[in-house]
C-alpha positions as CSV (number, residue, x, y, z in Angstrom):
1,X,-6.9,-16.3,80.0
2,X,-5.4,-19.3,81.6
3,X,-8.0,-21.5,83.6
4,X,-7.6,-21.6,87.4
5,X,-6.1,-24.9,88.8
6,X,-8.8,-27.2,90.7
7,X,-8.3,-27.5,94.3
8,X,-6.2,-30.5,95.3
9,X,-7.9,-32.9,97.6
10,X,-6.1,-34.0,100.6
11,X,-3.9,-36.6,100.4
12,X,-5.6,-40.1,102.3
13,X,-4.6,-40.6,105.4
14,X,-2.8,-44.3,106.6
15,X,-1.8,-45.9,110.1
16,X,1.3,-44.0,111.4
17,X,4.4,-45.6,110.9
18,X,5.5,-47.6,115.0
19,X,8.2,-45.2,115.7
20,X,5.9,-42.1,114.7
21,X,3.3,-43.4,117.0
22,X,6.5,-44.0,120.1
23,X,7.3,-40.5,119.4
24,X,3.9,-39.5,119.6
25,X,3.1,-40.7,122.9
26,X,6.7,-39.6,124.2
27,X,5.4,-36.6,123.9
28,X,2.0,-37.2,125.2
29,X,3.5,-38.6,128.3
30,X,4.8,-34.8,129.0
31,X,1.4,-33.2,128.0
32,X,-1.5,-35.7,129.6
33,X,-2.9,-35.6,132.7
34,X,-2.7,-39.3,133.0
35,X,-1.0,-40.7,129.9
36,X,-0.9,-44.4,130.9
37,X,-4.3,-44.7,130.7
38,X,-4.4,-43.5,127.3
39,X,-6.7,-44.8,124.5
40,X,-5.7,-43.7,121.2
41,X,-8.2,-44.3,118.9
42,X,-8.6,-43.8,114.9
43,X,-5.1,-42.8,114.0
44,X,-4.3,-41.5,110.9
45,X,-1.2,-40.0,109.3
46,X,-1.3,-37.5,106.1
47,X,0.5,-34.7,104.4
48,X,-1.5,-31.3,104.6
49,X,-0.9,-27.7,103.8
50,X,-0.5,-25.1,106.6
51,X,-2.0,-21.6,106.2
52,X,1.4,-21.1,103.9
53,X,0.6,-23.6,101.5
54,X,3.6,-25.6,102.8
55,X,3.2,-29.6,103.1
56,X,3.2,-30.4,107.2
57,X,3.1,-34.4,108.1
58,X,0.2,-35.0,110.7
59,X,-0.9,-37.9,112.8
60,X,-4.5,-37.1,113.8
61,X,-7.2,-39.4,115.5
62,X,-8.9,-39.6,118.9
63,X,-7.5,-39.8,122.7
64,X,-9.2,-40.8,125.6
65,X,-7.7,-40.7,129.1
66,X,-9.0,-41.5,133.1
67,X,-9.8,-37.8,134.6
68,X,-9.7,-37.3,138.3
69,X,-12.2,-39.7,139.1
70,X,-10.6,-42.9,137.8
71,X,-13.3,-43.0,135.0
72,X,-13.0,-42.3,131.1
73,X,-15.1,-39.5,129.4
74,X,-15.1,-39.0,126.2
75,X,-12.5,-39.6,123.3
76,X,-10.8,-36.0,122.5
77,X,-9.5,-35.5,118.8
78,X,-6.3,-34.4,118.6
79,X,-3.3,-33.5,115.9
80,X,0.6,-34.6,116.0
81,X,3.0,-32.3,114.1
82,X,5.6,-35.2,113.3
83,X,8.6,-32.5,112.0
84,X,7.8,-30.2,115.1
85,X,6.6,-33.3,117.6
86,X,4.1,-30.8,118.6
87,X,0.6,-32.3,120.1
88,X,-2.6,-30.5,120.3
89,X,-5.6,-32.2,122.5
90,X,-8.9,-30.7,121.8
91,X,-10.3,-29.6,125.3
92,X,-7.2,-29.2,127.5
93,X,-7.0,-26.5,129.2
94,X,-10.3,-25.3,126.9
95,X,-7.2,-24.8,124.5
96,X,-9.8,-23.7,121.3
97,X,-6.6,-22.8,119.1
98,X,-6.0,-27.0,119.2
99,X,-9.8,-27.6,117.8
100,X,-9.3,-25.0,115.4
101,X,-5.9,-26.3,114.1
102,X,-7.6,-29.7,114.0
103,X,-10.5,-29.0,112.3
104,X,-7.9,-27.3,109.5
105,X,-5.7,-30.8,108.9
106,X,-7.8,-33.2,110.4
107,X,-10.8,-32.8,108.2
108,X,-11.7,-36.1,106.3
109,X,-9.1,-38.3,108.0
110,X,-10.8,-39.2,111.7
């Protein structure tokens, strides 16, 4: 009986490439309550598997904007689809799809 294959561990994660990280924030600008006062924090870019085993390049880390008040809170983490340019913020719009889908590629990057 052939022995089952050990688990790959994640690839490392490394600072996005500049152009990832303009393409990023182009499409924060569209998404962010107030995206000129935005703090990104901890960035990290890796390959990881979606649910369907296939490889998906990701920029995850922490972002930290003013809310209404002028003030900053606290950092949000959040996950950058680079193929898709899709962006997920943890706690917009109470959006607990985004922490789910961070906590799936994020994990041991940020």
């Amino acid at each position: 009986m052939p022995e089952a294959a050990a688990a790959q561990p994640p690839s490392p994660g490394s600072p996005p490439k500049p152009e990832t990280v303009a393409a990023l924030k182009s499409v924060a600008a569209k998404q962010l309550k107030n995206p000129n006062s935005a703090r990104w924090e901890r960035m990290q870019q890796a390959t990881r598997p979606n649910v369907a085993g296939k490889p998906m390049d990701v920029v995850c880390g922490y972002v930290n904007t003013k809310n209404s008040f002028g003030g900053y809170t606290v950092a949000k983490p959040f996950i950058y689809f680079v193929e898709t340019q899709n962006l997920y913020v943890t706690g917009a719009d109470d959006n607990l799809a985004a922490s789910d889908t961070v906590k799936m590629f994020c994990s041991g990057l940020v």
